[in-house]
PDBQT receptor file of N, H, CA, C and O in Angstrom, charges set to zero:
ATOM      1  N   UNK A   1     -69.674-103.122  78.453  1.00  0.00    +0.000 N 
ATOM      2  CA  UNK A   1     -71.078-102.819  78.279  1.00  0.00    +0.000 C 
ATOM      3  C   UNK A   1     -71.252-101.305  78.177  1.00  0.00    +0.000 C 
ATOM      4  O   UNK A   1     -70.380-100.694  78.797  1.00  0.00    +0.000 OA
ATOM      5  N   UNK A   2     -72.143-100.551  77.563  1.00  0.00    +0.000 N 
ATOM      6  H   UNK A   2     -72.851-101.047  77.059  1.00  0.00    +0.000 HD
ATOM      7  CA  UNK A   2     -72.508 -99.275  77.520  1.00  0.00    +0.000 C 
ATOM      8  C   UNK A   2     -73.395 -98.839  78.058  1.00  0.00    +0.000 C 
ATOM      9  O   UNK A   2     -74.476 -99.424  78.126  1.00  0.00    +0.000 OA
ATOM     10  N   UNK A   3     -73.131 -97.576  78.631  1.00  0.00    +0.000 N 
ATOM     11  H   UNK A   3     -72.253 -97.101  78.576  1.00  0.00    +0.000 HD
ATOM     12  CA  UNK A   3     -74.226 -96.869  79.388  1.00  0.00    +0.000 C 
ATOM     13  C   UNK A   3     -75.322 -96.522  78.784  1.00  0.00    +0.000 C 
ATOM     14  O   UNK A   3     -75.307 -96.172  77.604  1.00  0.00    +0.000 OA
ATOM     15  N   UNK A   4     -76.388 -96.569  79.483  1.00  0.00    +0.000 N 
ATOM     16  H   UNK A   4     -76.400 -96.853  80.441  1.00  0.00    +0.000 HD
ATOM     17  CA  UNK A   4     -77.746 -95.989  79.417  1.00  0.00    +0.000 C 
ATOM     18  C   UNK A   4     -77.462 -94.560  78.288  1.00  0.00    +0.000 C 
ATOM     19  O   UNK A   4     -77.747 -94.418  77.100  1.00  0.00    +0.000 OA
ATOM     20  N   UNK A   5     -76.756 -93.613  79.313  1.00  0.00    +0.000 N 
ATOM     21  H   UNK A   5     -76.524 -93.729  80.279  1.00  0.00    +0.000 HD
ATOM     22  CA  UNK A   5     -77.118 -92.608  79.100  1.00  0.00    +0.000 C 
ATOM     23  C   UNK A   5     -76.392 -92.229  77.487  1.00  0.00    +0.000 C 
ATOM     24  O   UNK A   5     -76.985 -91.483  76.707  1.00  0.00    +0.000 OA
ATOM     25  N   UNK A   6     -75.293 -92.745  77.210  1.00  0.00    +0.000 N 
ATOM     26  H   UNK A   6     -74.812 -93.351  77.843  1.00  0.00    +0.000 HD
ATOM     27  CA  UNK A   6     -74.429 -92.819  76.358  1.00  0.00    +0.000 C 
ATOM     28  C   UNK A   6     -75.450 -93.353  75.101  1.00  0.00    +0.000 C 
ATOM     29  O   UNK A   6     -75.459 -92.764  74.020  1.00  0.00    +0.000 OA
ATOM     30  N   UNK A   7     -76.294 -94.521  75.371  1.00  0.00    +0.000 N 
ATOM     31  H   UNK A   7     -76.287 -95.000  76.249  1.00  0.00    +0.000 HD
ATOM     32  CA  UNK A   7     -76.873 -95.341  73.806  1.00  0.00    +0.000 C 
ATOM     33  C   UNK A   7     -78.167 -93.969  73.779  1.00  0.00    +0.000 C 
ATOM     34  O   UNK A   7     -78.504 -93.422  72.728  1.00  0.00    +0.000 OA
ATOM     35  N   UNK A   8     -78.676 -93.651  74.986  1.00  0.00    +0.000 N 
ATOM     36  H   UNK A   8     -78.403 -94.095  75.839  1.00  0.00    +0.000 HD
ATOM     37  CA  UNK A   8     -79.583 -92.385  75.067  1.00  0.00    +0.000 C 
ATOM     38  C   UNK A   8     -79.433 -91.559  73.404  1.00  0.00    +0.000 C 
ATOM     39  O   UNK A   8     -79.898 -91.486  72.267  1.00  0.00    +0.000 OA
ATOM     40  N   UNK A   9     -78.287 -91.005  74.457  1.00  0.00    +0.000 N 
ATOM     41  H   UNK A   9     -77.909 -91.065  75.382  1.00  0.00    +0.000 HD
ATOM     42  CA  UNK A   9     -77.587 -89.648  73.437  1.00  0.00    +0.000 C 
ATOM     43  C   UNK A   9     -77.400 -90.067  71.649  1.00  0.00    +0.000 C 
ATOM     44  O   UNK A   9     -77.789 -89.500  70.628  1.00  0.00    +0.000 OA
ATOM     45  N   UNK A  10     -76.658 -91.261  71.885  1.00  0.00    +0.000 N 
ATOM     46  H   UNK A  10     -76.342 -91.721  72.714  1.00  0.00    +0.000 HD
ATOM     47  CA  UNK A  10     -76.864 -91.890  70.443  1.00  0.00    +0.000 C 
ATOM     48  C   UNK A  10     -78.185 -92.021  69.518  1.00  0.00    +0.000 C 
ATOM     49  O   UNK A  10     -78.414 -91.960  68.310  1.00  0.00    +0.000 OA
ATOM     50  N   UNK A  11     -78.838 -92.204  70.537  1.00  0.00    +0.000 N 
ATOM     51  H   UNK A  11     -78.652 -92.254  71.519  1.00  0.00    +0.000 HD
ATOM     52  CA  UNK A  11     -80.309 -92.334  69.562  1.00  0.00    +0.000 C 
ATOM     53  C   UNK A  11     -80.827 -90.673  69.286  1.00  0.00    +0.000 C 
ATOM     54  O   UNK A  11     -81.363 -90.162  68.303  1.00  0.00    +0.000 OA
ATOM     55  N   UNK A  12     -80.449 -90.151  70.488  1.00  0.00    +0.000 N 
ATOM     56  H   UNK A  12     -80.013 -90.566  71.287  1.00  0.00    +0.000 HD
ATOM     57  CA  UNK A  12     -80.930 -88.545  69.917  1.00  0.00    +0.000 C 
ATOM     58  C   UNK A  12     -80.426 -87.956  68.623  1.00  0.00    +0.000 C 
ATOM     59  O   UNK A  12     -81.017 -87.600  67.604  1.00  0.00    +0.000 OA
ATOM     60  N   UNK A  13     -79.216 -87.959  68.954  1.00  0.00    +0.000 N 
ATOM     61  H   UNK A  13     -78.736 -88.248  69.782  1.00  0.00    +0.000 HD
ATOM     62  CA  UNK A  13     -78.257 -87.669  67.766  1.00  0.00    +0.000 C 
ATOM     63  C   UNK A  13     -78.762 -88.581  66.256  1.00  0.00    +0.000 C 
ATOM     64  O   UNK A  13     -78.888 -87.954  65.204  1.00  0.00    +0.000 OA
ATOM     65  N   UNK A  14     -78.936 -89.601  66.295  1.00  0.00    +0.000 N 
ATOM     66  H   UNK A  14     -78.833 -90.111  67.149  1.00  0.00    +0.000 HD
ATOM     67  CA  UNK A  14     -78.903 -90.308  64.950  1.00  0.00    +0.000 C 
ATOM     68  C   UNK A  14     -80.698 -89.701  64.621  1.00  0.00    +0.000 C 
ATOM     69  O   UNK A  14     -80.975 -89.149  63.556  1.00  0.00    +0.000 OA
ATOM     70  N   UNK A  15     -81.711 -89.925  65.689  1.00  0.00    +0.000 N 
ATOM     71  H   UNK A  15     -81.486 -90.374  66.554  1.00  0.00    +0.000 HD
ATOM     72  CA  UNK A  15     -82.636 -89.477  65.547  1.00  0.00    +0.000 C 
ATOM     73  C   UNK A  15     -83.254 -88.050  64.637  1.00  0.00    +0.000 C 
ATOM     74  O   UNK A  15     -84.155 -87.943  63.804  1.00  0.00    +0.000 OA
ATOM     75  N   UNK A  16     -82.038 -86.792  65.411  1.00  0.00    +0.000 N 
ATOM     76  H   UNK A  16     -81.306 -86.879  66.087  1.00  0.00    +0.000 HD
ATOM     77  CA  UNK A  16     -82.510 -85.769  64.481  1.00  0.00    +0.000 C 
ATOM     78  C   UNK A  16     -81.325 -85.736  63.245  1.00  0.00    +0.000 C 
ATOM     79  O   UNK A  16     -81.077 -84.578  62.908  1.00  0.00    +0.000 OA
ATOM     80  N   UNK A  17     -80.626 -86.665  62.582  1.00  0.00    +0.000 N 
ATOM     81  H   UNK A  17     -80.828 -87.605  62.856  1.00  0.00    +0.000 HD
ATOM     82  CA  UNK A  17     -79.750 -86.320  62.198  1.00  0.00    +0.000 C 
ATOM     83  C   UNK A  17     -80.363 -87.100  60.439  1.00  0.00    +0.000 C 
ATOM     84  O   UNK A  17     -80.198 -86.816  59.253  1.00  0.00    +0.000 OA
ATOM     85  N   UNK A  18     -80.978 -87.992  61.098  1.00  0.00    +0.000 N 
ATOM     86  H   UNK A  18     -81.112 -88.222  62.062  1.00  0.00    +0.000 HD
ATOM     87  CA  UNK A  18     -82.185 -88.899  59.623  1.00  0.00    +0.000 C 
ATOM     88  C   UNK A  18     -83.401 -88.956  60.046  1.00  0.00    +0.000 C 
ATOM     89  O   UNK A  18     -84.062 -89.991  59.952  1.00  0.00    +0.000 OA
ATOM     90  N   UNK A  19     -83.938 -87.663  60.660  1.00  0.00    +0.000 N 
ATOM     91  H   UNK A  19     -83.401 -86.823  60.737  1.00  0.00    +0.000 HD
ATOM     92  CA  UNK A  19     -85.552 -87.467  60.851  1.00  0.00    +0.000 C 
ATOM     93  C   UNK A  19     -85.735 -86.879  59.160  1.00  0.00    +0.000 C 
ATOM     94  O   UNK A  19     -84.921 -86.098  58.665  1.00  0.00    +0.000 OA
ATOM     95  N   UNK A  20     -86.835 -87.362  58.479  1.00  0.00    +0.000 N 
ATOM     96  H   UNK A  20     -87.496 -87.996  58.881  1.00  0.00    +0.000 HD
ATOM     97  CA  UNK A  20     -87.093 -86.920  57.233  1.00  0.00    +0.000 C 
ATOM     98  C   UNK A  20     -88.217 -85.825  57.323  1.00  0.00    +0.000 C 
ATOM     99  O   UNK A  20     -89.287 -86.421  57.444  1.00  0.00    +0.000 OA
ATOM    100  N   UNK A  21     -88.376 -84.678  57.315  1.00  0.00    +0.000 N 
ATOM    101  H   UNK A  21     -87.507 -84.195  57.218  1.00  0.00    +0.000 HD
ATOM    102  CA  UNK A  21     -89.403 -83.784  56.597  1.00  0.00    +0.000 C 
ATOM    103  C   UNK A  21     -90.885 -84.465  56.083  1.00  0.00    +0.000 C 
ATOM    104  O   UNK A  21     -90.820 -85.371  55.253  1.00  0.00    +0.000 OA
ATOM    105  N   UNK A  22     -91.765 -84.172  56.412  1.00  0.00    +0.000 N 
ATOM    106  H   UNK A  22     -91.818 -83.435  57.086  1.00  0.00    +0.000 HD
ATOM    107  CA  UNK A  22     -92.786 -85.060  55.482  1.00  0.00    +0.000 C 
ATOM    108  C   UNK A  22     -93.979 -83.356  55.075  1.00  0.00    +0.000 C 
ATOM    109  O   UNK A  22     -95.189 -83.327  55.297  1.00  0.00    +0.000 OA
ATOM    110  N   UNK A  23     -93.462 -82.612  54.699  1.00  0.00    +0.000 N 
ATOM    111  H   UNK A  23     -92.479 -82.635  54.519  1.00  0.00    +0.000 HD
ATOM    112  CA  UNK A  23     -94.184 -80.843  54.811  1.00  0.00    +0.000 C 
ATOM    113  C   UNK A  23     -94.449 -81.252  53.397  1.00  0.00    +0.000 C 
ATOM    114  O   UNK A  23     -95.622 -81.283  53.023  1.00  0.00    +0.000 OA
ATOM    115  N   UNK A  24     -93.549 -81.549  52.624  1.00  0.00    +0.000 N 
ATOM    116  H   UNK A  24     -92.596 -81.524  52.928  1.00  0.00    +0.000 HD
ATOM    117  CA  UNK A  24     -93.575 -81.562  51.057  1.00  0.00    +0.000 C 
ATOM    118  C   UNK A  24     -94.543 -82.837  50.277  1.00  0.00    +0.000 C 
ATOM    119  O   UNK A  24     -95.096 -83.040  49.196  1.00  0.00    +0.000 OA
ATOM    120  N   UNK A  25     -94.390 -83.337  51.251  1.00  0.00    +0.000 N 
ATOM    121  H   UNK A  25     -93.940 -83.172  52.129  1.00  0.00    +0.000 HD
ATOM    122  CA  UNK A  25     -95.163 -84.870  51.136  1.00  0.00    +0.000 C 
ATOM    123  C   UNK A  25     -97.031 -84.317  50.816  1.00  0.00    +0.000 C 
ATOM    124  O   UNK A  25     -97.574 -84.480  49.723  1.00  0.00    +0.000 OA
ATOM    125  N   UNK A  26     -97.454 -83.929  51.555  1.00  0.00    +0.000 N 
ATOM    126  H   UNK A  26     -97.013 -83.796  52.443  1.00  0.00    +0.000 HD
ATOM    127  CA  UNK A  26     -98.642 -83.268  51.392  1.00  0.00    +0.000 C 
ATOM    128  C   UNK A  26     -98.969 -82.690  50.089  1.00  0.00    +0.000 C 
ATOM    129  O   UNK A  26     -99.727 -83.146  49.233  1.00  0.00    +0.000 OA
ATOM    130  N   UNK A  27     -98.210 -81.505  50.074  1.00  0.00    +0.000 N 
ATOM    131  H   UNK A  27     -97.595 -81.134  50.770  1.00  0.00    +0.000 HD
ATOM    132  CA  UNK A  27     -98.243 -80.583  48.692  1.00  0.00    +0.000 C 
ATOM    133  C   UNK A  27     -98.043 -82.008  47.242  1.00  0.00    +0.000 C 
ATOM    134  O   UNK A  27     -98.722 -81.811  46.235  1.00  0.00    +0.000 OA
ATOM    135  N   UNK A  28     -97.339 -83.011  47.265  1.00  0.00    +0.000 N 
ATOM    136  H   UNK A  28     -96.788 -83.171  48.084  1.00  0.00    +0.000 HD
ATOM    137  CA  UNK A  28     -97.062 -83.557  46.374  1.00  0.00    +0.000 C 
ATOM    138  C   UNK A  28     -98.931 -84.700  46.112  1.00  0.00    +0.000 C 
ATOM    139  O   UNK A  28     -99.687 -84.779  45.143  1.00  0.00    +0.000 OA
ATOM    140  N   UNK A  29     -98.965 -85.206  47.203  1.00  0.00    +0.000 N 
ATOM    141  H   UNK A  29     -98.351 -85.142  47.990  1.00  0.00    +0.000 HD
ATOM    142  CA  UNK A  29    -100.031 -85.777  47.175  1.00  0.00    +0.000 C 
ATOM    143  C   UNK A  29    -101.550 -84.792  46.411  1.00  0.00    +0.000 C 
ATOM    144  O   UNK A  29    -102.099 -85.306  45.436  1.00  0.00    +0.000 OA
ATOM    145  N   UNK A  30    -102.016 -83.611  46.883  1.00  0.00    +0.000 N 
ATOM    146  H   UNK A  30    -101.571 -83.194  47.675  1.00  0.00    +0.000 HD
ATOM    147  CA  UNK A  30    -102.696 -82.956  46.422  1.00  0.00    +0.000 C 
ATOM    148  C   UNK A  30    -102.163 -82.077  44.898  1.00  0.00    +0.000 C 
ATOM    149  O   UNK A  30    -103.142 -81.656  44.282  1.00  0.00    +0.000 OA
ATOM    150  N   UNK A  31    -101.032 -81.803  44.336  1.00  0.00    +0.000 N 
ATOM    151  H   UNK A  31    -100.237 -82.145  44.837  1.00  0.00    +0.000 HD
ATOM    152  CA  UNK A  31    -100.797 -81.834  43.206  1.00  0.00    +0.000 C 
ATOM    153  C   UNK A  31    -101.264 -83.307  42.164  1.00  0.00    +0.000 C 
ATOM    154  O   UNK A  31    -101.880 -83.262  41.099  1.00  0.00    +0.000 OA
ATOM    155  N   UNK A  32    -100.821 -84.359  42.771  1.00  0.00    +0.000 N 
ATOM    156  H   UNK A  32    -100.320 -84.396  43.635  1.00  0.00    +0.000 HD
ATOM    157  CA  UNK A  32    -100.939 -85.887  41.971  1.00  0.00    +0.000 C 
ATOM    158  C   UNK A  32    -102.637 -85.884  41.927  1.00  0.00    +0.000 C 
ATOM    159  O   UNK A  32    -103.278 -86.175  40.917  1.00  0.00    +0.000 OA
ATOM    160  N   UNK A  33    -103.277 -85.466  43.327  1.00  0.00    +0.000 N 
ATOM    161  H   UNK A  33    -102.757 -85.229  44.147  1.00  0.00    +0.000 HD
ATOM    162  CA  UNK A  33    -104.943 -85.438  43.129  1.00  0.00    +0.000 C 
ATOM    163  C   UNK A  33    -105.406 -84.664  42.035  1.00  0.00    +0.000 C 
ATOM    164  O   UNK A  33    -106.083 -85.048  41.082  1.00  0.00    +0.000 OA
ATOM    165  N   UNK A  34    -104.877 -83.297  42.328  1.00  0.00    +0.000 N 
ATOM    166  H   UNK A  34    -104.327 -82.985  43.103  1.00  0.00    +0.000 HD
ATOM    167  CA  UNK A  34    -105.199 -82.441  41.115  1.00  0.00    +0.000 C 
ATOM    168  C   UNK A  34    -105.113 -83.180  39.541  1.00  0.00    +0.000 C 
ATOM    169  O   UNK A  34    -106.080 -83.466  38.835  1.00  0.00    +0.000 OA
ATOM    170  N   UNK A  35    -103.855 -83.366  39.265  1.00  0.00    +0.000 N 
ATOM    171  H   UNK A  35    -103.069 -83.133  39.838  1.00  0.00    +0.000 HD
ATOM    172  CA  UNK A  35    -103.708 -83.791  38.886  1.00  0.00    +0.000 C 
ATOM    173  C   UNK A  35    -104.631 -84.827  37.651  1.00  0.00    +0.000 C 
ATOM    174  O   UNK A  35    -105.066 -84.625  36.517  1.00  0.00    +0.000 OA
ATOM    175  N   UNK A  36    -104.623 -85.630  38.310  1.00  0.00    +0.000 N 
ATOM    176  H   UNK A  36    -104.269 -85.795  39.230  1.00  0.00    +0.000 HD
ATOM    177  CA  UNK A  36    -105.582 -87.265  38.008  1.00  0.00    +0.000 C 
ATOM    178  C   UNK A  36    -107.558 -86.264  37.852  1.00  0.00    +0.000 C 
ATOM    179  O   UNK A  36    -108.414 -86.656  37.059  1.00  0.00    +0.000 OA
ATOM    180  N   UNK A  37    -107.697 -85.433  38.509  1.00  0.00    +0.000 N 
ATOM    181  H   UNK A  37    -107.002 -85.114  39.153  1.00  0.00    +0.000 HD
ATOM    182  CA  UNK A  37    -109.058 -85.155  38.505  1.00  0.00    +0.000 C 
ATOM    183  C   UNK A  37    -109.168 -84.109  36.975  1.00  0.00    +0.000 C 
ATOM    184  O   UNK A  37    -110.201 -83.886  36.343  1.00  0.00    +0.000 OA
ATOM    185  N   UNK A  38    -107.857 -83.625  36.682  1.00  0.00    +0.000 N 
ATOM    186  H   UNK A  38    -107.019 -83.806  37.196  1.00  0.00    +0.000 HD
ATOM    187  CA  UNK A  38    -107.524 -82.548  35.470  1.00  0.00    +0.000 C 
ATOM    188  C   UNK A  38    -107.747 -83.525  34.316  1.00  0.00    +0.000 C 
ATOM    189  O   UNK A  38    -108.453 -83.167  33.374  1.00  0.00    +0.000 OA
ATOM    190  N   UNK A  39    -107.198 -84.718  34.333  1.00  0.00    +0.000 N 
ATOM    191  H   UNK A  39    -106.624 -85.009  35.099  1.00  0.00    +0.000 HD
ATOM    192  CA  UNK A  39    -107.049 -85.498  33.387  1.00  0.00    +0.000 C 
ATOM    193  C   UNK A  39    -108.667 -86.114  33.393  1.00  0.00    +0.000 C 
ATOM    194  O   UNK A  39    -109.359 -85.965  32.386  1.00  0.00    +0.000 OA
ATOM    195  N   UNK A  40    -109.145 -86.738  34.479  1.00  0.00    +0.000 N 
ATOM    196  H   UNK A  40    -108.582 -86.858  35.297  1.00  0.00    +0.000 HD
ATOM    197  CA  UNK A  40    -110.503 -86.869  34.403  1.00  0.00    +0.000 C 
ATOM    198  C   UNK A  40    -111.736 -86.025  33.674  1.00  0.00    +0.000 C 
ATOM    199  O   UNK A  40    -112.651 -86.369  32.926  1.00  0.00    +0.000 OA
ATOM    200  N   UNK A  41    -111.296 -84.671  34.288  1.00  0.00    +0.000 N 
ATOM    201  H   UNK A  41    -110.552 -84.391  34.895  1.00  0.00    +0.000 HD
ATOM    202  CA  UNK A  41    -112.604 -83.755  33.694  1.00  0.00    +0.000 C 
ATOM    203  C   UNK A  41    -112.511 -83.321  32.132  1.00  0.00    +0.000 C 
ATOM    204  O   UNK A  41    -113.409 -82.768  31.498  1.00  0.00    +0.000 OA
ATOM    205  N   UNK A  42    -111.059 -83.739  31.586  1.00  0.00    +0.000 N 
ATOM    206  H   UNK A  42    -110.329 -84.188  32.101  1.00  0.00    +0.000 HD
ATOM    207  CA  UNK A  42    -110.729 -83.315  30.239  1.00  0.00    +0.000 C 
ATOM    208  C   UNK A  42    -111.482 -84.968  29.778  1.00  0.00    +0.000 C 
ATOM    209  O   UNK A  42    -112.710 -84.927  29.858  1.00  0.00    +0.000 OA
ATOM    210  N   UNK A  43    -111.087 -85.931  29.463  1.00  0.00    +0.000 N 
ATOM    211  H   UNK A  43    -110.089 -85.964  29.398  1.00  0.00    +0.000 HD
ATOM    212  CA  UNK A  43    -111.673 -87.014  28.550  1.00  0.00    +0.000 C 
ATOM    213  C   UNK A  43    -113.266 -86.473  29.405  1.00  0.00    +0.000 C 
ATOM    214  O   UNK A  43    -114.024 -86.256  28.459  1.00  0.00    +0.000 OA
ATOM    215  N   UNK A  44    -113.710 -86.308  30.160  1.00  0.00    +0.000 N 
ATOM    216  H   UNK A  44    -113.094 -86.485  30.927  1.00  0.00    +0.000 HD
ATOM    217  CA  UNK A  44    -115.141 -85.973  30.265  1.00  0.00    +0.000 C 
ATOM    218  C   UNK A  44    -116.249 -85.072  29.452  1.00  0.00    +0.000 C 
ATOM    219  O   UNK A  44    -117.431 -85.179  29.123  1.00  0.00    +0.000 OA
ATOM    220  N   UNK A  45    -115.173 -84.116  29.319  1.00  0.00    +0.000 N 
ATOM    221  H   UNK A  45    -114.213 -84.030  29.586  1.00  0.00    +0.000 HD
ATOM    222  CA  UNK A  45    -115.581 -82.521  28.812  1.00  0.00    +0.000 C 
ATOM    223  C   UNK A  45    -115.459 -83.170  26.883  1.00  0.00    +0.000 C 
ATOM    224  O   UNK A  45    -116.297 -82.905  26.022  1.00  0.00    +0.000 OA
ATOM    225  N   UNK A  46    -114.445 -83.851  26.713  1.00  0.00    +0.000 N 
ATOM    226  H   UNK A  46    -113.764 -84.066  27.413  1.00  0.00    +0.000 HD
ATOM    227  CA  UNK A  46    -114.006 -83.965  25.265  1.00  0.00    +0.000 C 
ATOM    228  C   UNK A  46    -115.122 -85.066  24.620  1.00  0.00    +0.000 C 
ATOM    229  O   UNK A  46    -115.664 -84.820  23.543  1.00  0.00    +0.000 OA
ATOM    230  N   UNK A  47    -115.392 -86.217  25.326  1.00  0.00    +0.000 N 
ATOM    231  H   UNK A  47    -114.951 -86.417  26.201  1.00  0.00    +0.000 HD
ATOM    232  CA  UNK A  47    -116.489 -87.201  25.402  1.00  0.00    +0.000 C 
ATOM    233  C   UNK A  47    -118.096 -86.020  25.405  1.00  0.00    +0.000 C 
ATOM    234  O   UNK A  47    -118.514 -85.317  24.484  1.00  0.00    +0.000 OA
ATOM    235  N   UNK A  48    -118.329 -86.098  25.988  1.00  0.00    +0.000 N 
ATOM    236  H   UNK A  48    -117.989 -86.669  26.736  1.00  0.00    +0.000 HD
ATOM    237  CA  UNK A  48    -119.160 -84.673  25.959  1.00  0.00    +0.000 C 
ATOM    238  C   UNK A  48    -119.036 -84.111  24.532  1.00  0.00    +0.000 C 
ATOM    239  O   UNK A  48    -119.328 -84.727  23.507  1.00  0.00    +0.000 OA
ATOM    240  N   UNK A  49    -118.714 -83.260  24.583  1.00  0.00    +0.000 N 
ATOM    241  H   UNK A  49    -118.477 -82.759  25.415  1.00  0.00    +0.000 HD
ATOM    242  CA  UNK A  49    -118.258 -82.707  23.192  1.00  0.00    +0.000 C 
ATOM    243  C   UNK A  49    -118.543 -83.217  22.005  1.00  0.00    +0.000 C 
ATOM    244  O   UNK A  49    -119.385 -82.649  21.310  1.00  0.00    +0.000 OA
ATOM    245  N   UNK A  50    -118.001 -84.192  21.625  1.00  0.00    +0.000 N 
ATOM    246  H   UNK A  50    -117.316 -84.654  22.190  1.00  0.00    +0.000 HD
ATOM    247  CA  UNK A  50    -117.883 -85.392  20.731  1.00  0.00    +0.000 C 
ATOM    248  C   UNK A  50    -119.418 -85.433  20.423  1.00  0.00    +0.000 C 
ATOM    249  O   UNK A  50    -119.932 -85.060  19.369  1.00  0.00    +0.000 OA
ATOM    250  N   UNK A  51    -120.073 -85.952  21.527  1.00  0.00    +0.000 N 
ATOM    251  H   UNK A  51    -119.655 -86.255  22.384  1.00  0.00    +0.000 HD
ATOM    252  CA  UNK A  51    -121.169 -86.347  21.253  1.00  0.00    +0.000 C 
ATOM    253  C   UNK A  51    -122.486 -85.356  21.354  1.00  0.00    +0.000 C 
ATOM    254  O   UNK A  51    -123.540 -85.991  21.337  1.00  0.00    +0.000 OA
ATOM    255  N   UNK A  52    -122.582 -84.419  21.420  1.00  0.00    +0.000 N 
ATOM    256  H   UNK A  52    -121.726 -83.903  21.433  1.00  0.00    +0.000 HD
ATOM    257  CA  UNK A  52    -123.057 -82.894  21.615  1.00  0.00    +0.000 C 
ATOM    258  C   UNK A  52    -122.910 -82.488  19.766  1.00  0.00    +0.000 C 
ATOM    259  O   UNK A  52    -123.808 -82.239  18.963  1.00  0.00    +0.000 OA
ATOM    260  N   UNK A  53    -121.408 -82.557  19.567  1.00  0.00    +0.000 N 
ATOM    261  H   UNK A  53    -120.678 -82.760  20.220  1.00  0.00    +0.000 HD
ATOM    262  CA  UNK A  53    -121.214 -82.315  17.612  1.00  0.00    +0.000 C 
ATOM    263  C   UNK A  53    -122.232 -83.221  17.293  1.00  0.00    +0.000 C 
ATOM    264  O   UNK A  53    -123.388 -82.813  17.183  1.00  0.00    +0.000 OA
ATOM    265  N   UNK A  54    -121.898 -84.608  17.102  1.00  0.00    +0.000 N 
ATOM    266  H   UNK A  54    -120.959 -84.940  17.192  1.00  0.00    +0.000 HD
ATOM    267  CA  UNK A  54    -122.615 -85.384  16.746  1.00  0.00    +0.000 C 
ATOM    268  C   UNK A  54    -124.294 -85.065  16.361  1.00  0.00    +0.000 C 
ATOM    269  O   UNK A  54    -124.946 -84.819  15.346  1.00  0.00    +0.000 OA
ATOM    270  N   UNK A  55    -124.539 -85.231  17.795  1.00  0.00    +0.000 N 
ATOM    271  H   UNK A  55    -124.009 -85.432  18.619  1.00  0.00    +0.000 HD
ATOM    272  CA  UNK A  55    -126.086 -85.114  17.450  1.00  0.00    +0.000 C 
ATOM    273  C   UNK A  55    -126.185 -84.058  16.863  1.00  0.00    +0.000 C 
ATOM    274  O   UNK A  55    -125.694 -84.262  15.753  1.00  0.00    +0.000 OA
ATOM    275  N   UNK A  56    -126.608 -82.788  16.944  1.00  0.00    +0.000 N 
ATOM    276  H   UNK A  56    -127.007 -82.623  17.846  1.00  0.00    +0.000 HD
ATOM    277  CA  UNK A  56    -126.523 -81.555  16.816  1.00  0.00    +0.000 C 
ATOM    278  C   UNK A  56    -126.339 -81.922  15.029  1.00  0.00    +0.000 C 
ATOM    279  O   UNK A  56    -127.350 -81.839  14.331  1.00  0.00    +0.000 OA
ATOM    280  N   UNK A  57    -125.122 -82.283  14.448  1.00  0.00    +0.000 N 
ATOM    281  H   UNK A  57    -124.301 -82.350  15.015  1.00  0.00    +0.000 HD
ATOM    282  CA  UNK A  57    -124.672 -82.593  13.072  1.00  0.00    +0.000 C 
ATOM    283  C   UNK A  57    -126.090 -83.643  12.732  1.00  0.00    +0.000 C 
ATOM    284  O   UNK A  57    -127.009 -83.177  12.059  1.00  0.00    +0.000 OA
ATOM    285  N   UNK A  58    -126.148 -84.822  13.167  1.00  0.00    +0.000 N 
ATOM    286  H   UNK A  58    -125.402 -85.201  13.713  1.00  0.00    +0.000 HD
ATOM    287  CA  UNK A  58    -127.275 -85.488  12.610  1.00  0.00    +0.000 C 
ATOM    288  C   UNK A  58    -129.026 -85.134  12.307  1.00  0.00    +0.000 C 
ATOM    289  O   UNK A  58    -129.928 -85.654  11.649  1.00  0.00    +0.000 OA
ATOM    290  N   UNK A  59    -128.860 -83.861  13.267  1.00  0.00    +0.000 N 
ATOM    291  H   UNK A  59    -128.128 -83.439  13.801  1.00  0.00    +0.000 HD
ATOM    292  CA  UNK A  59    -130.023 -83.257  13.700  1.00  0.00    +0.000 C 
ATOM    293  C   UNK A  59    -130.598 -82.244  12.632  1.00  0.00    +0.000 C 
ATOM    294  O   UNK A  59    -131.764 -82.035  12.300  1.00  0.00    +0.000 OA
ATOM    295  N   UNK A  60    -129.256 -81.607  12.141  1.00  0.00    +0.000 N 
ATOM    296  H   UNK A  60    -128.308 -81.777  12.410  1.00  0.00    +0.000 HD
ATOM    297  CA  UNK A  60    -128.845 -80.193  11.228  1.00  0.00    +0.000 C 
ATOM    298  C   UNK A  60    -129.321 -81.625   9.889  1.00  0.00    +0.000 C 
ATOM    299  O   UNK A  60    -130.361 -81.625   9.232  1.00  0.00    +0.000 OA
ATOM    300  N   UNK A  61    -128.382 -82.529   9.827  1.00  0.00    +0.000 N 
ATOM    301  H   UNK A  61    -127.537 -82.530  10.361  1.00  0.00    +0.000 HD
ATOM    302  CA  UNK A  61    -128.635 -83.628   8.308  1.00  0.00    +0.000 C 
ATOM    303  C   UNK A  61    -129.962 -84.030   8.059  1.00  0.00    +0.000 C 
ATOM    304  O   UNK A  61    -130.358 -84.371   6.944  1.00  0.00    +0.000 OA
ATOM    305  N   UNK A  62    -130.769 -83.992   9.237  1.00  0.00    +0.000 N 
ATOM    306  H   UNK A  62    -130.448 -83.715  10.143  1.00  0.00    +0.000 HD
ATOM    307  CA  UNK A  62    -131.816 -84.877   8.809  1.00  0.00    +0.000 C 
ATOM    308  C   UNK A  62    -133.483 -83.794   8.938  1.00  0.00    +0.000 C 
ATOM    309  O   UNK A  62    -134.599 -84.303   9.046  1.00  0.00    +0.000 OA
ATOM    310  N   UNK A  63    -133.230 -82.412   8.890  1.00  0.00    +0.000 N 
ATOM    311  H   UNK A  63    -132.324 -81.999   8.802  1.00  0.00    +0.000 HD
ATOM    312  CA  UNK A  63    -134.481 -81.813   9.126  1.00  0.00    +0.000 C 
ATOM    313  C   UNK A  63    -133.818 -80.789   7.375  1.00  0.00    +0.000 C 
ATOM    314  O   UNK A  63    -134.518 -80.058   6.674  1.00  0.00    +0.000 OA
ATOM    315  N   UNK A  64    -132.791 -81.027   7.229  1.00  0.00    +0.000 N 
ATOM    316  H   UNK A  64    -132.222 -81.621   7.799  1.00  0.00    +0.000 HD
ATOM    317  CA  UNK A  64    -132.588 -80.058   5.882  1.00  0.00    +0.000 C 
ATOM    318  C   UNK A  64    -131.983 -81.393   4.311  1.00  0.00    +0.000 C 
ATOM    319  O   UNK A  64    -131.757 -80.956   3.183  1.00  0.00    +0.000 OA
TER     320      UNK A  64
């Protein structure tokens, strides 16, 4: 049978030896937010746009 103190030490050891970092984890999450909200405000801004020419063009066609 094995000692206490012995499976102890084992778990310490294996513990810091495959403890994972999670610092980078953060930064990755708020890049992916960025991200997704960059891509959002562009089809927004371009939709916009689109339809801003538009009228503006139909507006210019139909008073000249």
């Amino acid at each position: 049978m094995q000692s206490p103190a012995a499976v102890a030490a084992f778990k310490r050891i294996v513990n810091t030896c495959l403890r994972r970092s999670e610092e980078g984890q953060d930064l990755l999450e708020y890049g992916l937010l960025v991200a997704l909200i960059a891509l959002f405000a562009i089809g927004a801004v371009s939709t916009v746009g689109t339809t801003i020419h538009t009228v503006f063009w139909q507006t210019i066609a139909t008073n000249f």
